[in-house]
N, C-alpha and C positions, 0 to 999 in steps of 0.2 A: 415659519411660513404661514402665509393665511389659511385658513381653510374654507371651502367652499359654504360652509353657512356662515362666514365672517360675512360676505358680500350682499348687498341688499338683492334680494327676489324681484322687485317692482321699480320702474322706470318711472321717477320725477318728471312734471314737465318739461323743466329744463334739459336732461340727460334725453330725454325724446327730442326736444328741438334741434339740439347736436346733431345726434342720429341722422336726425331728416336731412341736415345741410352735409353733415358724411357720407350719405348715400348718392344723392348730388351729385358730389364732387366726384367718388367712385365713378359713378357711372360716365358722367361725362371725361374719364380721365385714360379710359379705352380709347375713344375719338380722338381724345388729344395725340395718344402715342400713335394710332393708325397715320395722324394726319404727320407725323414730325418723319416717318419709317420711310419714305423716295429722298430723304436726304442725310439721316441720322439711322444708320442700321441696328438690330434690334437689338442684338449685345452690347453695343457701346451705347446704346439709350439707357439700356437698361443699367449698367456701369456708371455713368454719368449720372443718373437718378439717383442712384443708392450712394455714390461715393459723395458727390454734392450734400446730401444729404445731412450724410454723416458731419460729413464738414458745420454745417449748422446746428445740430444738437450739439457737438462738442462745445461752441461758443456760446450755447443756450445754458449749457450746463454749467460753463464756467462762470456767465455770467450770474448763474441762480446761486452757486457754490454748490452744485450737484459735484461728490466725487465720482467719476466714471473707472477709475485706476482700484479701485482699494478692492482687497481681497475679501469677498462675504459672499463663496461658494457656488456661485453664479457661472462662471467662465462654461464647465461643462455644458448647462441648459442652454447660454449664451453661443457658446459655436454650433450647437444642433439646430437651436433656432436659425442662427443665420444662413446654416447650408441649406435648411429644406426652405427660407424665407428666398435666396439665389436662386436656386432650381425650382421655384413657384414661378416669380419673375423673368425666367429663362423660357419657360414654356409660355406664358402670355407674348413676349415681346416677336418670338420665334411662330408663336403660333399665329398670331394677329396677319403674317405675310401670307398667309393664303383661308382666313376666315374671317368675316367682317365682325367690328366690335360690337356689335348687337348679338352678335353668335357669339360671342366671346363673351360676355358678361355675363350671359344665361348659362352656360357652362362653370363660369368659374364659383357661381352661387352653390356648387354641390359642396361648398365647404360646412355649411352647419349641419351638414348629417352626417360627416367627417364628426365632429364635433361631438354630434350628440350618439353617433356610434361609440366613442371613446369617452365620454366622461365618464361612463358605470365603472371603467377602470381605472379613473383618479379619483374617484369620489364613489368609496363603493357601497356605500347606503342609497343609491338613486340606482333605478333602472328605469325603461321606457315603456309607457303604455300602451295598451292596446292602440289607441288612436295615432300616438305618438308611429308605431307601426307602420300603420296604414298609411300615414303620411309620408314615410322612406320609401314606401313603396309604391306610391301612388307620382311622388319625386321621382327617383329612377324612372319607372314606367318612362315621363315624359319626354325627361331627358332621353334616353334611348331609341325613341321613335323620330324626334329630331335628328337623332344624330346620324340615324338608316337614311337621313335624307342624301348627305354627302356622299352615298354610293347610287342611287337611284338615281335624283332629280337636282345634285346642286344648283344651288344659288346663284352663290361667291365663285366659283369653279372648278376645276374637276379633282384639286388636291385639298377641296376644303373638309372634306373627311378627316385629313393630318393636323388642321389649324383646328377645329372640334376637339381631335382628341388629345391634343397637345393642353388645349381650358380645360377639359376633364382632369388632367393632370394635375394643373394648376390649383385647380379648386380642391383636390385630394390634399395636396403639399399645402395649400392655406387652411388647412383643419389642420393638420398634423401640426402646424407652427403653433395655432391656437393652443391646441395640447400640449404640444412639449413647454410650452409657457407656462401653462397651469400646473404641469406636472413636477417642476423642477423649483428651486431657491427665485428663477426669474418672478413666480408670483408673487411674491414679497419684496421686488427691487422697484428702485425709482422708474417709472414708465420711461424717464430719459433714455437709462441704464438699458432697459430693453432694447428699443427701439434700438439703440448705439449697437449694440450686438447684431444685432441684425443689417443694419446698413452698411456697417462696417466690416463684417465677416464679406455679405453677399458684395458689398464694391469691388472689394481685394478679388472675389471666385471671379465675379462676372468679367471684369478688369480682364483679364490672365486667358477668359474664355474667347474676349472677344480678338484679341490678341494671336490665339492659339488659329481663329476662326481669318484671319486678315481680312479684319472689318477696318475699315478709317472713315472718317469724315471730311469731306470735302470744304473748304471756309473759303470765304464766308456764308454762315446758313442763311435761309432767310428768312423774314420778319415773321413768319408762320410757324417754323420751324425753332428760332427760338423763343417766340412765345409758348411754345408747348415744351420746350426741355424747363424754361424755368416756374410756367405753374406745375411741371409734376415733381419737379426739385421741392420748391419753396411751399407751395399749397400742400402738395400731397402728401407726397416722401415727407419732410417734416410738420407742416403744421396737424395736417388731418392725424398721419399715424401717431403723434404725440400724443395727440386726444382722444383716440382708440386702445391703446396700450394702457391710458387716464383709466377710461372706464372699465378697461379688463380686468382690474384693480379692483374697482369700486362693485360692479354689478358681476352674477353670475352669469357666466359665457353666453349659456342657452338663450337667455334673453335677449342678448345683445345679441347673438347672432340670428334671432328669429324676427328682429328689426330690422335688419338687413334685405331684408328681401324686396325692399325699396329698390336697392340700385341698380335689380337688372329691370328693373323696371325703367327707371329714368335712362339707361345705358340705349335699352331699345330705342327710345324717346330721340333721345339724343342724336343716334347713329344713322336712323330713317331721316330724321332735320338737318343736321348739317353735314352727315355725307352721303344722304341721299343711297342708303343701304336696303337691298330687298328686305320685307318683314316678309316670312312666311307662313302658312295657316301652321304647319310643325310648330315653329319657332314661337309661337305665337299660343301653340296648346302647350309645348314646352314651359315658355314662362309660368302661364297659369298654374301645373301644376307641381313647378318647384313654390310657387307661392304660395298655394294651399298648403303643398307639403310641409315646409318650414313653419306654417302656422300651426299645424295640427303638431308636427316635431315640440316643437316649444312653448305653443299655449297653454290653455288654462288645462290642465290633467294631463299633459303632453310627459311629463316627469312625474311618479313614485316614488317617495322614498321609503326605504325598506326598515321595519324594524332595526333599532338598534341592537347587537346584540350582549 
């Protein structure tokens, strides 16, 4: 398995260029699913994303001669990825029905202090610095006082407390997935091989959930509606995760995830422009300070490592 000083520390131009056009895409990919959700309900989107998906890595794989099938220890970290990567997914799509997607992308950003909470226990020669601290806790803070808003002064409406806390959730389970990746044989597997785990486990849960839930779809959708099932099929669900799983690989977590803080940026961007979503002064001190946060998390002295022993 690799180990955490296998992976470069610093971000090339290139792997930054990525980054920026994956945060993008993140962000605006909230909007898409808010916009497809009056005709495509949130379980079978979400089912249909991941299962479509999967469908596509498999023929990506085979097209590369990636083995998906062969036994090298994986299958364990593989199904835990995929359950909490379902129930990440289950609470965005669920939650999105009564919180707007600019509230929802600031929320699901608490995943790099997920992240950086749990690397001292895969990687136990790092801990977090003072600043790094101050930055968790300056993150919460924001988030928190946002989220007082959904009982006070809603926005979105008066159950948007449930869709807040349902992205809290969400962005908990997208650390954990990040983790249990790094922590298992999955960090040594082809990015395909990941990814396949995960779309493929979460299809088959979401599938069965949405099923259990009697969701259906009504057909013909329309022109709106499946323009957004197939950019979060084909753009997101596989082209973007294939090339995030890539640099999970290549770069340490921290950094990649202290990049990230681009997207609830563009998501707000986004969500206020084409649907015309309240920004609010919360929401609006929220962001800022998960983005200082993450930077303080993961900048320069943000991580310690500890004598060897």
């Amino acid at each position: 398995m690799s180990r955490m000083s296998d992976r470069k520390t610093h971000l090339d131009p290139s792997a930054a260029a990525l980054l920026v056009g994956l945060c993008a895409l993140w962000g605006f990919n909230q909007v898409a699913a808010k916009a497809a959700l009056p005709e495509v309900p949130p379980l079978v989107q979400a089912a249909v994303r991941s299962g479509g998906a999967a469908l596509l890595v498999m023929a990506w794989a085979a097209w590369r001669g990636i083995a998906l099938w062969r036994r090298d220890g994986t299958l364990v970290g593989g199904l835990v990825a995929g359950l909490l990567f379902a129930a990440e997914f289950a609470c965005i799509f669920l939650g999105l029905q009564y919180t707007s997607a600019s509230r929802m992308v600031v929320f699901i950003y608490l995943s790099p202090f997920i992240v950086a909470l749990g690397m001292p226990f895969i990687a136990r020669n790092e801990r977090l610095s003072m600043p790094a601290v101050a930055g968790l806790v300056l993150a919460f803070s924001g988030v928190a006082w946002a989220f007082a808003e959904g009982f006070a002064k809603p926005a979105v409406g008066p159950r948007q407390w449930w869709g807040d806390a349902l992205g809290i959730a969400a962005g908990v389970l997208w650390g954990l997935t990040t983790l249990a990746i790094r922590a298992t044989r999955l960090s040594s597997a082809a990015a395909e091989k990941t990814l396949f785990y995960q779309l493929g486990v979460s299809g088959v849960l979401l599938a069965a959930a949405a099923v259990a839930a009697g969701q259906t779809v009504s057909l013909p959708l329309s022109a709106l509606a499946t323009s957004s099932m197939v950019f979060q099929v084909v753009v997101v669900c596989f082209a973007s995760y294939l090339l995030w799983f890539g640099l999970i690989r290549r770069y340490t977590a921290t950094r990649l995830s202290a990049f990230t803080l681009l997207t609830p940026i563009f998501g707000l961007l986004f969500g206020a422009w084409l649907l015309d979503e309240p920004v609010t002064f919360r929401l609006v001190v929220a962001l800022a300070a998960v983005s200082v946060g993450i930077a303080l998390v993961n900048g320069v002295g943000g991580w310690r490592r500890r004598p060897q022993a």
